[in-house]
C-alpha positions, 0 to 999 in steps of 0.5 A: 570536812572528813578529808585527811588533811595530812598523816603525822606519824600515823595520826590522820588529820582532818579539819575537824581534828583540826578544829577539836586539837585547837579548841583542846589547846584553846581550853587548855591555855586558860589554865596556864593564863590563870597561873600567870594571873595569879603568880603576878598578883600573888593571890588567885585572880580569875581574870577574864581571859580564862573565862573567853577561852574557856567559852572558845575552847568549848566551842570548838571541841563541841563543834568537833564532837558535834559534827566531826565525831559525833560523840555524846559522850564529848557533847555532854562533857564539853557543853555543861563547862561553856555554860558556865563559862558563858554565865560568868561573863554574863555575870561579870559585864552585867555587874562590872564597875568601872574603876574609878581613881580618886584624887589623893589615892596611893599613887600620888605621895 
């Protein structure tokens, strides 16, 4: 997977470029869902949208350092912010309620 791709603007790209530039955008986006969360509810939310692409960014730039950089430095960077991605999803679907409506709640009046 080191075969260039194609050259843009003098950047070479190869699958693994490819694959590291996804996971980057990937990690980066939770970011951007975390700020439209919490602008609509008008309180900071975590919603777990950000926790999922936190774990597949962090896959993927892993992978790209693991195998198409072979970089530590990337390797340690990226795998301590998936396992903690990892353990709130655990956390979260371990303790989830399911949300229950009663009758008589605010929506009916």
């Amino acid at each position: 997977m080191s075969d260039v791709l194609f050259n843009l603007y003098g950047l070479t790209i190869t699958p693994w470029k490819l694959v590291g530039l996804l996971g980057t955008f990937l990690f980066t986006a939770r970011w951007f869902v975390q700020f439209y969360a919490t602008k609509k509810s008008k309180r900071v939310v975590m919603p777990m949208s950000f926790w999922y692409l936190s774990i597949v960014g962090s896959v993927m730039t892993l992978a790209y350092f693991i195998w198409g950089k072979n970089d530590s430095v990337g390797i340690l960077q990226n795998a301590f912010p998936m396992f903690v991605s990892v353990y709130n999803v655990y956390v979260h679907v371990r303790h989830h309620q399911p949300e229950v409506v009663s009758p008589g709640g605010s929506e009916e009046g």
